[in-house]
Backbone as CSV, one residue per row, in Angstrom:
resi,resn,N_x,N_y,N_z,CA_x,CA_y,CA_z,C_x,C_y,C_z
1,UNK,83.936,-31.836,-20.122,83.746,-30.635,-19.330,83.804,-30.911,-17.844
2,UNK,84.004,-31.999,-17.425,84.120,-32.339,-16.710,85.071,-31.948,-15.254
3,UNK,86.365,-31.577,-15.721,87.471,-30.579,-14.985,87.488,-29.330,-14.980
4,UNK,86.663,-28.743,-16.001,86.236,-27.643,-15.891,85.123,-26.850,-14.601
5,UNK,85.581,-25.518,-14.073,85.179,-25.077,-13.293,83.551,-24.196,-13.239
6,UNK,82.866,-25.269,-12.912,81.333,-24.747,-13.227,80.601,-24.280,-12.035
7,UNK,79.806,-23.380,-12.537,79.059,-22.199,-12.054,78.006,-22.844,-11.582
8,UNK,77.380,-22.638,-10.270,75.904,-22.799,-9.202,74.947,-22.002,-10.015
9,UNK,74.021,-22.463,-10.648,72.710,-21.604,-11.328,71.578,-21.878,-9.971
10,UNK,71.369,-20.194,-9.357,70.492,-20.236,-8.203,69.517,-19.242,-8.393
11,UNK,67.765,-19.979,-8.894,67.141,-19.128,-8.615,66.511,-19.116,-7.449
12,UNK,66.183,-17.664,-7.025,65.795,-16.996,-6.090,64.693,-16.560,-6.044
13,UNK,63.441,-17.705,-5.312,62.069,-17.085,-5.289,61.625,-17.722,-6.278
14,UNK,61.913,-18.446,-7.212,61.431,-18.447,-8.541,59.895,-19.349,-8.609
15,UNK,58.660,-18.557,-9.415,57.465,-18.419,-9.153,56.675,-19.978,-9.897
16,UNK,57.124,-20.042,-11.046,56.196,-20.815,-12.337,57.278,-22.125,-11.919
17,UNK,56.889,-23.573,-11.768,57.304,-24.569,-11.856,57.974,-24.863,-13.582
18,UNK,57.370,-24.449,-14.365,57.504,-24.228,-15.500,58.820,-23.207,-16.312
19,UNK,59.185,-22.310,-15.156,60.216,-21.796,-15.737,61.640,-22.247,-14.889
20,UNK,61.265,-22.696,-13.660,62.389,-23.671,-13.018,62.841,-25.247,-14.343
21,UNK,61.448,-25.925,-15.086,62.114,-26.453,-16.336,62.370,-25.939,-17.220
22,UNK,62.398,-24.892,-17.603,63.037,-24.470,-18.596,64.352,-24.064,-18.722
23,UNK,64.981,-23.704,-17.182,66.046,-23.029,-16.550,66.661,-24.324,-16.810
24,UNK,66.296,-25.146,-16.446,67.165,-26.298,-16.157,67.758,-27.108,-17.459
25,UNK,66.875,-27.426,-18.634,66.553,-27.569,-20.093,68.094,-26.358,-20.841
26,UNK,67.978,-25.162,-19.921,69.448,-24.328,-20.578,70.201,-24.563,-19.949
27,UNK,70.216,-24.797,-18.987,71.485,-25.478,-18.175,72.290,-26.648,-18.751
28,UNK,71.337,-27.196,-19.125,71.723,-28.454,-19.050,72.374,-28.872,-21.382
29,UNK,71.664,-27.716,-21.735,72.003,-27.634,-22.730,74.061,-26.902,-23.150
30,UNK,74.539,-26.536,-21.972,75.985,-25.927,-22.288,76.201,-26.574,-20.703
31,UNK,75.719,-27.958,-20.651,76.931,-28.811,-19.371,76.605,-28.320,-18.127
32,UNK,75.768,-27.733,-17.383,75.755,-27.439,-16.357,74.749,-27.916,-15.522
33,UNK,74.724,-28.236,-14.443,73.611,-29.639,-14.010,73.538,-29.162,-12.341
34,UNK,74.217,-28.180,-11.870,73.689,-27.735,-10.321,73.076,-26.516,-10.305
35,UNK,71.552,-26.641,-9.686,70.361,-25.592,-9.587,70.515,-26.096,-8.135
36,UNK,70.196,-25.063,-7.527,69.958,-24.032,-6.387,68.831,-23.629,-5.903
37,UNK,67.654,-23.893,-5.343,65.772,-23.170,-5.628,66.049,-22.149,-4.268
38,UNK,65.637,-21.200,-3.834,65.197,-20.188,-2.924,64.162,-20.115,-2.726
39,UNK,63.467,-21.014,-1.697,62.257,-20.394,-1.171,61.381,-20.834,-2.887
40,UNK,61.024,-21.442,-3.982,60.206,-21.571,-4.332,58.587,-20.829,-4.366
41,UNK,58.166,-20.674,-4.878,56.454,-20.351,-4.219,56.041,-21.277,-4.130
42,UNK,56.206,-21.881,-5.495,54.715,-23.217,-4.911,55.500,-24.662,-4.230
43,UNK,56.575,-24.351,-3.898,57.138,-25.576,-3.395,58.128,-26.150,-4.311
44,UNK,58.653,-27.210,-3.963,59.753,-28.033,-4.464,59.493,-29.395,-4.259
45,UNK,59.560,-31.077,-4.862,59.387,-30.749,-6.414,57.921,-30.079,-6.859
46,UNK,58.361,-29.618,-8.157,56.989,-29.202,-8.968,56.697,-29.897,-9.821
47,UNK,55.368,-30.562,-10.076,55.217,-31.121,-11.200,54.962,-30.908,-12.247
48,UNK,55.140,-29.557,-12.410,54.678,-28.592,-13.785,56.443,-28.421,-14.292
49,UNK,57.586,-28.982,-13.671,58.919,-28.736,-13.979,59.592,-29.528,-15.226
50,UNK,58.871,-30.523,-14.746,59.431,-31.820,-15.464,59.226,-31.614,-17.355
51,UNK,58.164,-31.606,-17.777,57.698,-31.739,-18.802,58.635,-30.315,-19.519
52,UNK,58.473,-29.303,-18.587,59.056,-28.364,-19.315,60.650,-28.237,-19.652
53,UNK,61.294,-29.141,-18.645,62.785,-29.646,-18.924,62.834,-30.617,-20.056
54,UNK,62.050,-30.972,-20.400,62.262,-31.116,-21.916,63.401,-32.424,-21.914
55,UNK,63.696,-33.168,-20.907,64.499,-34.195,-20.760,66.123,-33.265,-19.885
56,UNK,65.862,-33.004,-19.562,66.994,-32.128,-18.221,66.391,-32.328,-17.120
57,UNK,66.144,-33.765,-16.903,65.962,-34.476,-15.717,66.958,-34.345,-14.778
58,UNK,68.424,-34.797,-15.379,69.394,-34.652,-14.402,69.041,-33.308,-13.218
59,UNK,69.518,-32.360,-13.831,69.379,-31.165,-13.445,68.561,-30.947,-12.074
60,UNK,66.806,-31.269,-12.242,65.987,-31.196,-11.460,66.268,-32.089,-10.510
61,UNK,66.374,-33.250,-10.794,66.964,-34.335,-9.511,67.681,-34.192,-8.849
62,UNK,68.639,-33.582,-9.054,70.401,-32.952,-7.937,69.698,-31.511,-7.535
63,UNK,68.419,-30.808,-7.701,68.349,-29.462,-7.452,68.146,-29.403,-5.843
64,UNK,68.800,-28.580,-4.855,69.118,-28.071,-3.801,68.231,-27.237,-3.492
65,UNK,67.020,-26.933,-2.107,66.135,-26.086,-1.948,66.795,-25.456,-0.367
66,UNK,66.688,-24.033,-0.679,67.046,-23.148,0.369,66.296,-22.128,0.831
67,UNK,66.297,-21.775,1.916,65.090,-21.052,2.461,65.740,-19.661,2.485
68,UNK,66.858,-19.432,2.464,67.258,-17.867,1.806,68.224,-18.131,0.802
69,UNK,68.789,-16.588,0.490,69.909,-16.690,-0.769,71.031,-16.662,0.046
70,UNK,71.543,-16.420,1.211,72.578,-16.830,1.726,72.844,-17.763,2.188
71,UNK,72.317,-18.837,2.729,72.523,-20.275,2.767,72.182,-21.101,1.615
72,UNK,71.892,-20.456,0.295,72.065,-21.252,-0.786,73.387,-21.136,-1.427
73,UNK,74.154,-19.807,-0.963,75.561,-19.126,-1.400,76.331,-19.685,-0.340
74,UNK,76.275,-20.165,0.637,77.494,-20.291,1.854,78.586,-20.523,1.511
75,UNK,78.615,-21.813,0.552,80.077,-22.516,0.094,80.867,-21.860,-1.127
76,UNK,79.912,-20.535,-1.330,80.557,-20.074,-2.670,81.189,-19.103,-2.614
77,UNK,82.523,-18.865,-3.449,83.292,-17.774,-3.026,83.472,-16.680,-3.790
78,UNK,82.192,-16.702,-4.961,82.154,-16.140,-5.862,80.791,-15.575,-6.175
79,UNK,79.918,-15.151,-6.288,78.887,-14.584,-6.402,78.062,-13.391,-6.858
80,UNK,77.921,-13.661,-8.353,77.023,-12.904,-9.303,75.991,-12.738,-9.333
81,UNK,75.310,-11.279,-9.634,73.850,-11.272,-9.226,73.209,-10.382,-10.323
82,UNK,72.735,-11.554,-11.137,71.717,-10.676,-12.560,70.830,-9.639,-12.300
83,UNK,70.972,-8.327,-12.867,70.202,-7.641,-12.446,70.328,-6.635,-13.323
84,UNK,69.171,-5.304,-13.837,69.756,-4.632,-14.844,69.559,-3.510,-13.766
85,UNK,69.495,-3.355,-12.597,69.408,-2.105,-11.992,70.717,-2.414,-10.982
86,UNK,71.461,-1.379,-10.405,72.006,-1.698,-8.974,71.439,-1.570,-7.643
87,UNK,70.213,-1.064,-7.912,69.138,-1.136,-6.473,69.717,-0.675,-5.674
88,UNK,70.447,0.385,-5.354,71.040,1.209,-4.317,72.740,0.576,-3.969
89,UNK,73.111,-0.704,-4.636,74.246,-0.974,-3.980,75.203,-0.900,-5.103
90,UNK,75.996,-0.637,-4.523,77.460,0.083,-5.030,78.482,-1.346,-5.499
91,UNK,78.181,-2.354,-6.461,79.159,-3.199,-7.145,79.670,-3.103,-8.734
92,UNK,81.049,-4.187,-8.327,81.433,-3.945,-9.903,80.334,-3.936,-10.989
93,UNK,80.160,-3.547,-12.028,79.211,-4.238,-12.787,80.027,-5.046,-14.546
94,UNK,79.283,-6.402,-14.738,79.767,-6.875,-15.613,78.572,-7.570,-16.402
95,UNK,79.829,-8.210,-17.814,79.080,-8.673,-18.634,78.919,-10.140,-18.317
96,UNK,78.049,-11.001,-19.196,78.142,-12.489,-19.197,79.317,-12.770,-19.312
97,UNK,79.888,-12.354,-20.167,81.011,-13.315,-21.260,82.131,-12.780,-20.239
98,UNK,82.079,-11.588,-19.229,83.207,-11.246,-18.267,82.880,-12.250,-17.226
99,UNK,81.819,-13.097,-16.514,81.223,-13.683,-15.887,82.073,-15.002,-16.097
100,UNK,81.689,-15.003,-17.150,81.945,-16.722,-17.979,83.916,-16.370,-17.514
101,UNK,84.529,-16.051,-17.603,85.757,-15.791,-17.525,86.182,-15.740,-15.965
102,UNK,85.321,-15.024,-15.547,86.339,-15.217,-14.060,85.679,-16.127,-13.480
103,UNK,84.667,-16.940,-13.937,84.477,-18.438,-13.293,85.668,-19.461,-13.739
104,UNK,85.839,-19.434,-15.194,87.105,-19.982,-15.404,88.149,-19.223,-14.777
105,UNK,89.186,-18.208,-14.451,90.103,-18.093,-14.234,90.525,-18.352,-12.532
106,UNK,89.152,-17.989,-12.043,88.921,-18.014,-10.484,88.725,-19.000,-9.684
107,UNK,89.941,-19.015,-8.644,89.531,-20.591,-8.171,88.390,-20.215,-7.218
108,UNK,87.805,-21.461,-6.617,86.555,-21.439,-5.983,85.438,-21.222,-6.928
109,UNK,83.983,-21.904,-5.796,82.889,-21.869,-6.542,82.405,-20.683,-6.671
110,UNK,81.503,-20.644,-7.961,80.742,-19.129,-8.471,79.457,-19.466,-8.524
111,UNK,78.593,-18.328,-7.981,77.164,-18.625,-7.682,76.534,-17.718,-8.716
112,UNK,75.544,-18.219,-9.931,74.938,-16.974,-10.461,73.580,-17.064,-9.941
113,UNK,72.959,-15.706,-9.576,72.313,-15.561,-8.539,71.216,-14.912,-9.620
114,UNK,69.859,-15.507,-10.256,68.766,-15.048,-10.733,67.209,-14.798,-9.767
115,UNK,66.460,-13.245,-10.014,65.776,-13.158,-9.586,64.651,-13.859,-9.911
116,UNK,63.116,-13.446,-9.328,62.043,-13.953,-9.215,61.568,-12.898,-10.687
117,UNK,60.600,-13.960,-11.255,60.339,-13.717,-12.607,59.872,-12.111,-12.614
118,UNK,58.794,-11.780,-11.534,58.240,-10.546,-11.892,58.915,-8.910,-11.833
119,UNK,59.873,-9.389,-10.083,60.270,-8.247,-9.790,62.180,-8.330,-9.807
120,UNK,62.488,-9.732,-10.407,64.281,-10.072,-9.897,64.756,-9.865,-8.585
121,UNK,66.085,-9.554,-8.701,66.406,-9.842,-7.005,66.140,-8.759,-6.229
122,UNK,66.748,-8.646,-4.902,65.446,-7.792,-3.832,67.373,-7.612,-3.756
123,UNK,67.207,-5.824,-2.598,68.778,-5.286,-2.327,69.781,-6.423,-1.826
124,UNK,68.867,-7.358,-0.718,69.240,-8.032,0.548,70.132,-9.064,-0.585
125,UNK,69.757,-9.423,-1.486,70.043,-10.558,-2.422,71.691,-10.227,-2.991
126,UNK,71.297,-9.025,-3.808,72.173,-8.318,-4.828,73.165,-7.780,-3.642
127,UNK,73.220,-8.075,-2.523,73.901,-7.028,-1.457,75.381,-8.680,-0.843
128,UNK,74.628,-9.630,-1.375,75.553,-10.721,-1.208,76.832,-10.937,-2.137
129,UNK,76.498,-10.106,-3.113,77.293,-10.621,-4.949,78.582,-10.132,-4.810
130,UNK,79.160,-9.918,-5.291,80.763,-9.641,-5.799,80.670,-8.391,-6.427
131,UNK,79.931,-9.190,-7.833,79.809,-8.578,-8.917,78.246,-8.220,-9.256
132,UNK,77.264,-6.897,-10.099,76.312,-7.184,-10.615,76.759,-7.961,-12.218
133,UNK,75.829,-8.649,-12.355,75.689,-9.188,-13.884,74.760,-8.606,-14.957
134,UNK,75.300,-7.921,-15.726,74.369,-7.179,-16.697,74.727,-7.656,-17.991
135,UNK,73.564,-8.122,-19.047,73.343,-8.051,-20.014,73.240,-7.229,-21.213
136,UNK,74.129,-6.485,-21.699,73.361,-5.058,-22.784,72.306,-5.759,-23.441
137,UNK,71.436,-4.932,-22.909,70.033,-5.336,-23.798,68.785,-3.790,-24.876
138,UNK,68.173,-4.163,-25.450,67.729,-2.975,-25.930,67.084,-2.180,-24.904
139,UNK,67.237,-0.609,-24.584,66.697,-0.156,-23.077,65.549,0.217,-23.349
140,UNK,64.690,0.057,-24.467,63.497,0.521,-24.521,62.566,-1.031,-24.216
141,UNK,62.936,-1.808,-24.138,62.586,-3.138,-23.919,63.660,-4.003,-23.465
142,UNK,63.500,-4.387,-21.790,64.606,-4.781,-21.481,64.212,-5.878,-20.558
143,UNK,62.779,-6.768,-21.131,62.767,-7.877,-20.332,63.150,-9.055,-20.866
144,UNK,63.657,-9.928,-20.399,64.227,-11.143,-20.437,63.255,-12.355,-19.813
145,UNK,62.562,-13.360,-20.268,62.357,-14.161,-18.795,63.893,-15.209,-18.799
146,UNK,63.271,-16.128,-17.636,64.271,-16.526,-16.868,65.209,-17.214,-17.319
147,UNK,64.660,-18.201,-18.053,64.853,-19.174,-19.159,65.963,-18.460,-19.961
148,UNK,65.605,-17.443,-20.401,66.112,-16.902,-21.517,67.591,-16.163,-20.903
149,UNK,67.507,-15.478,-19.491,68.743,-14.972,-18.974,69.883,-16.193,-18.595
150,UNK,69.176,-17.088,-18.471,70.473,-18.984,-17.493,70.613,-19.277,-19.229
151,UNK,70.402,-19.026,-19.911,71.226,-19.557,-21.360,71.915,-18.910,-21.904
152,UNK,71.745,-17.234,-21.736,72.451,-16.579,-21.996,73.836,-16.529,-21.549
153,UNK,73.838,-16.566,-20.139,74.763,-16.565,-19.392,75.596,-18.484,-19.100
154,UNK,74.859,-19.217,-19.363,75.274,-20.465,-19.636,76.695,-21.119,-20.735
155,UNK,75.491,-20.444,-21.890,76.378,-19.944,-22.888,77.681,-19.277,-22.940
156,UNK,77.405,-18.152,-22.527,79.071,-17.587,-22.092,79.979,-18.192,-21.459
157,UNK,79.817,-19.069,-20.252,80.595,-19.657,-19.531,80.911,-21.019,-20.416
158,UNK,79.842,-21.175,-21.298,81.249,-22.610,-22.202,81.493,-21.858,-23.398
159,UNK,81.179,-20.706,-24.062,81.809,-20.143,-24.964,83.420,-19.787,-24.446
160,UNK,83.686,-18.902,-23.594,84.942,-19.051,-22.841,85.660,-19.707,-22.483
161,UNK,85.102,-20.892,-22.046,85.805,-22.038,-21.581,86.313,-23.065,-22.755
162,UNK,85.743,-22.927,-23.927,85.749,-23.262,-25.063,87.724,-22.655,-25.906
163,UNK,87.375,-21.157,-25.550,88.569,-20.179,-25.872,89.463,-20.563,-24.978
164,UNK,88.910,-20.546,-23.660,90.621,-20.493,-22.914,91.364,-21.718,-22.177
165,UNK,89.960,-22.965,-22.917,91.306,-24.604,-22.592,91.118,-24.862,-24.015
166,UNK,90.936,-24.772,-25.215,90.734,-25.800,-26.264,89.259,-25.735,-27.268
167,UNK,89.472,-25.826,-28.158,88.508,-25.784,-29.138,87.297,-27.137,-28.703
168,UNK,87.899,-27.901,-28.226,86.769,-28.927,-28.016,86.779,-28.865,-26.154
169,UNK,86.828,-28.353,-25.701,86.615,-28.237,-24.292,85.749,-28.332,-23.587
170,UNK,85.090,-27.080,-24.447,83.836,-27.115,-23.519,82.330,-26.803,-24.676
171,UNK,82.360,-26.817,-25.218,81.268,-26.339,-26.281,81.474,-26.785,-27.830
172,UNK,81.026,-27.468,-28.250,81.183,-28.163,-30.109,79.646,-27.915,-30.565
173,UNK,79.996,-27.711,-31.960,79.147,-27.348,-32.821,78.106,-29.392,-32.676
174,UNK,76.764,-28.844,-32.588,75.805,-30.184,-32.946,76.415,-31.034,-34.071
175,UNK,75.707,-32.241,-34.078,76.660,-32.987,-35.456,76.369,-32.651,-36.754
176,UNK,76.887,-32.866,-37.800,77.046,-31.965,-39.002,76.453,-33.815,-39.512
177,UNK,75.597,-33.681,-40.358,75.221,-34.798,-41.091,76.434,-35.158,-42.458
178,UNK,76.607,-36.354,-42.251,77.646,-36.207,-43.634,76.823,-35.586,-45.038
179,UNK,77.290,-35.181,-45.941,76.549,-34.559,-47.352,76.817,-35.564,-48.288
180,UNK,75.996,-35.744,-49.004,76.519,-37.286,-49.895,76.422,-36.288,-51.315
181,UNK,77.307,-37.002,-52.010,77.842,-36.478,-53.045,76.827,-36.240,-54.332
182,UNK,77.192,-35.574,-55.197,75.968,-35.201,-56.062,75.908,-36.392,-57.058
183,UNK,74.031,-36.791,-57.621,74.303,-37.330,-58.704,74.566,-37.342,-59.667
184,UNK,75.409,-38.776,-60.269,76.041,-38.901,-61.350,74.504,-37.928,-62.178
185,UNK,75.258,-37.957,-63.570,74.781,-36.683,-64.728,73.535,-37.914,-65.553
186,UNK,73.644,-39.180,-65.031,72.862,-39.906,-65.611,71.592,-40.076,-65.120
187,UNK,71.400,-40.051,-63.542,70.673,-40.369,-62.619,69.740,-38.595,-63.288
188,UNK,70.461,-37.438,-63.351,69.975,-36.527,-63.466,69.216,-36.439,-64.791
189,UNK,69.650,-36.896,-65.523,69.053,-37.025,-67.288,67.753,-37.732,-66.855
190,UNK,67.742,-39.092,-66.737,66.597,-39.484,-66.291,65.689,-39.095,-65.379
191,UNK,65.719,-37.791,-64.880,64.875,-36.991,-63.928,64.054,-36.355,-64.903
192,UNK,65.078,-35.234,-65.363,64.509,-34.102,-66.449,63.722,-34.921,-67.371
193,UNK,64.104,-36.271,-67.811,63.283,-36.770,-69.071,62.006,-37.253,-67.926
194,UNK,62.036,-37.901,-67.187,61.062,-38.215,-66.752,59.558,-36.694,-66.482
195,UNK,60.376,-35.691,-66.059,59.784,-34.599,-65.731,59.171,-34.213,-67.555
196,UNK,59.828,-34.150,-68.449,59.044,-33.969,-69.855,58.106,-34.943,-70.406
197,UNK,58.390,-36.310,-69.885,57.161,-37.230,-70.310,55.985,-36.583,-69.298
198,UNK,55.707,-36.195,-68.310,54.730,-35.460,-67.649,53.963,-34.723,-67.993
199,UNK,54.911,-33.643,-68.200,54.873,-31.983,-68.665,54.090,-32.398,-70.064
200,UNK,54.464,-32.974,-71.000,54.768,-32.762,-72.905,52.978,-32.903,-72.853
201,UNK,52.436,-34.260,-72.341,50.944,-34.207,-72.731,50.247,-32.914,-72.124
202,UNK,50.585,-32.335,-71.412,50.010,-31.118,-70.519,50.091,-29.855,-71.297
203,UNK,50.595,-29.970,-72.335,50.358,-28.412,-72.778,51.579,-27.690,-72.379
204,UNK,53.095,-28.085,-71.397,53.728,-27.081,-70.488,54.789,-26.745,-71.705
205,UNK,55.223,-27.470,-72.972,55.768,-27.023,-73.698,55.580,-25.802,-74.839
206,UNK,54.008,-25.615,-74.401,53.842,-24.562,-75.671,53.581,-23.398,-75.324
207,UNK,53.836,-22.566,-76.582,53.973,-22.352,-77.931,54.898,-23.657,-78.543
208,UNK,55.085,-23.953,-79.558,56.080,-25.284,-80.099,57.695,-24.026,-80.317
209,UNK,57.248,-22.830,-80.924,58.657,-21.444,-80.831,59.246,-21.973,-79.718
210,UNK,58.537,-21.865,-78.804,59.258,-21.558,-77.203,59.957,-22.661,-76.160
211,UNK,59.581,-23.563,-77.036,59.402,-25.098,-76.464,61.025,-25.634,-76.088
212,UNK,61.850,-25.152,-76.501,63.364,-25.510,-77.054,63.800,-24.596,-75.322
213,UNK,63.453,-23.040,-75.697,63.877,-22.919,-74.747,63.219,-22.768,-73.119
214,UNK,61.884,-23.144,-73.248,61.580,-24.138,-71.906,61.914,-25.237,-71.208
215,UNK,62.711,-26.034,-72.013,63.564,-27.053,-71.994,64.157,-26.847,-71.166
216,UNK,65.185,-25.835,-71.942,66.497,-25.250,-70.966,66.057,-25.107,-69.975
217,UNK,65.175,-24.007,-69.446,65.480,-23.537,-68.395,64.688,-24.526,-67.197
218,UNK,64.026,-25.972,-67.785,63.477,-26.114,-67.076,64.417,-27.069,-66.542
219,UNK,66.004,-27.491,-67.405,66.965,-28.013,-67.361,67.768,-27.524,-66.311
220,UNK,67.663,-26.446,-66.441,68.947,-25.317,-65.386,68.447,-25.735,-64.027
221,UNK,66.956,-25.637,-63.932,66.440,-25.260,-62.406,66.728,-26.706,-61.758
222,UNK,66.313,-28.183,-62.756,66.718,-29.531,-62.064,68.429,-29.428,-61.451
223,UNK,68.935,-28.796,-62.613,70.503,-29.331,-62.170,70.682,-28.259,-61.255
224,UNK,70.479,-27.141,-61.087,71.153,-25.936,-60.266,71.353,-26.556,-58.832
225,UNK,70.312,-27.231,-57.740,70.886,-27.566,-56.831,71.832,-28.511,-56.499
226,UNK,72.143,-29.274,-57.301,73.515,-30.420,-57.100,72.916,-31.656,-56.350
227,UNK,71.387,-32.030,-57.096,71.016,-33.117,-55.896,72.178,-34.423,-55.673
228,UNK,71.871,-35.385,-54.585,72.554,-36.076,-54.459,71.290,-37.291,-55.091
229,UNK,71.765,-38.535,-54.688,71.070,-39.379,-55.299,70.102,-39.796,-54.957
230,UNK,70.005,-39.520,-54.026,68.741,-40.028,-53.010,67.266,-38.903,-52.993
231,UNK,67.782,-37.533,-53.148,67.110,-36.461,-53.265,66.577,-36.965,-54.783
232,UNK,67.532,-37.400,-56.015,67.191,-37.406,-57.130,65.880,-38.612,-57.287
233,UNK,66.421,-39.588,-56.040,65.733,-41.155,-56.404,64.174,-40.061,-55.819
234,UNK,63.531,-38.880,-54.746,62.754,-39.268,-53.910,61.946,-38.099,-55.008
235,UNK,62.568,-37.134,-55.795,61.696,-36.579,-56.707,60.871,-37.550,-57.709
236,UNK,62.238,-38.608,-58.287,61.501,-39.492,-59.308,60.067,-40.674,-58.262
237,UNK,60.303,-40.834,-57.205,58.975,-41.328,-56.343,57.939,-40.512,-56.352
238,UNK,57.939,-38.896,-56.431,57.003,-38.407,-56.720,55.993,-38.143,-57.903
239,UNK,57.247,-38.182,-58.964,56.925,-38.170,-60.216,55.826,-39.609,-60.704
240,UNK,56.509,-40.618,-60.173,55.760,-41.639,-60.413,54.646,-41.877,-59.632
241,UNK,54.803,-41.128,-58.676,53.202,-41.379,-57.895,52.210,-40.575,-58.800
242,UNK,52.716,-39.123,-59.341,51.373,-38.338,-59.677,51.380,-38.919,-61.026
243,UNK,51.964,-39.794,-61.872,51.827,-40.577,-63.194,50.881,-41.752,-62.568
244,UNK,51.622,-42.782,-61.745,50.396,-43.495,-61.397,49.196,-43.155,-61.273
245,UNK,48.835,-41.949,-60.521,47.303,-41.341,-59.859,46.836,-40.663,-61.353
246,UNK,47.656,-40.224,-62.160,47.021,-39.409,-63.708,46.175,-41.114,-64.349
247,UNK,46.832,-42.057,-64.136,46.554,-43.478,-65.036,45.293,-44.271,-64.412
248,UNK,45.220,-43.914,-63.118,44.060,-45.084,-62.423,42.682,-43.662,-62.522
């Protein structure tokens, strides 16, 4: 992701040291590693940041502190501003995933511009942007915290970028564990029998009528999931533990 054209995540004002790591923790989860702070409240660094980045150290270490939102934007020629209201000013309005796109198609840097947790951005802020950035969200409940809006919008920008250089570009699925193959029908016999030497002194076969077809079905339910061998070896460890503990 590296040649790919990535987006300035700048919050503005932002209050809780705690949600500056978390911001950073989504950032850093879809490739993106430059934060932006505005004016902070409690200052810059925070030590309430760290723990909550969750190992998105990078992130916090390269983060940039600015005493307004226009000298945190200077170098950028692009500039989005999350917001679900237009606060009196008259801009395009768009989605993430339209966001995520004209950062890729657009040369120059793109600034996404997030407010302060309680009240978001102020006119003076949203009056810098290009574009507003809106989310469809449910309108009877339409809060987001912060955390939750820089992943959203994170997301989009390598979902896109994903579509419009290459399937492996910018975004791959986590690793897929290999699946190991099911066990042989022998490994499985010796389960079920082991499971009836258990069961048989216990009473689980009777009525002696019914016994034939308790069998079965108690046959169906071992084989139905397709264990592999290891699943098969860690039932028979159990089996033999609660036989050991029935004997001592």
């Amino acid at each position: 992701m590296a040649d790919l054209n990535k987006p300035v995540i700048v919050l503005v004002r932002p209050q809780l040291g705690e949600n500056i790591g978390k911001a950073a923790r989504a950032m850093l989860n879809f490739g993106l590693t430059e934060m932006r702070l505005v004016s902070p409240r409690d200052g810059w660094p925070n030590p309430s940041a760290g723990p909550a980045a969750a190992g998105a150290d990078i992130v916090l270490e390269r983060a940039k502190v600015y005493e307004t939102t226009a000298e945190a934007v200077a170098d950028c020629a692009h500039v989005h501003a999350t917001t679900v209201r237009k606060r009196g000013v008259t801009k395009p309005v768009i989605g993430a995933d339209e966001a995520g796109r004209l950062v890729h198609t657009q040369a120059g840097r793109h600034a996404v511009l997030f407010g302060p947790e309680r009240s978001g951005l102020e006119t003076e802020d949203v009056a810098l942007a290009r574009n507003i950035l809106t989310i469809p969200i449910n309108p009877e409940f339409g809060s987001l915290n912060l955390a939750q809006a820089v992943v959203l919008v994170s997301y989009e920008w390598a979902r896109l970028g994903r579509e419009l250089a290459g399937a492996d570009a910018a975004l791959v699925q986590p690793t897929v564990e290999e699946l190991l193959p099911p066990a042989p029908q022998e490994e499985l016999e010796g389960l079920i029998a082991h499971f009836e030497k258990l069961l048989e002194p216990l009473g689980y076969f009777f009525p002696e009528i019914r016994a034939e077809a308790t069998r079965r079905t108690l046959r169906g339910l071992l084989t139905k999931p397709g264990w592999n061998h290891l699943e098969v070896r860690t039932l028979r460890g159990v089996l033999s533990t609660i036989e050991r503990d029935r004997r001592d």
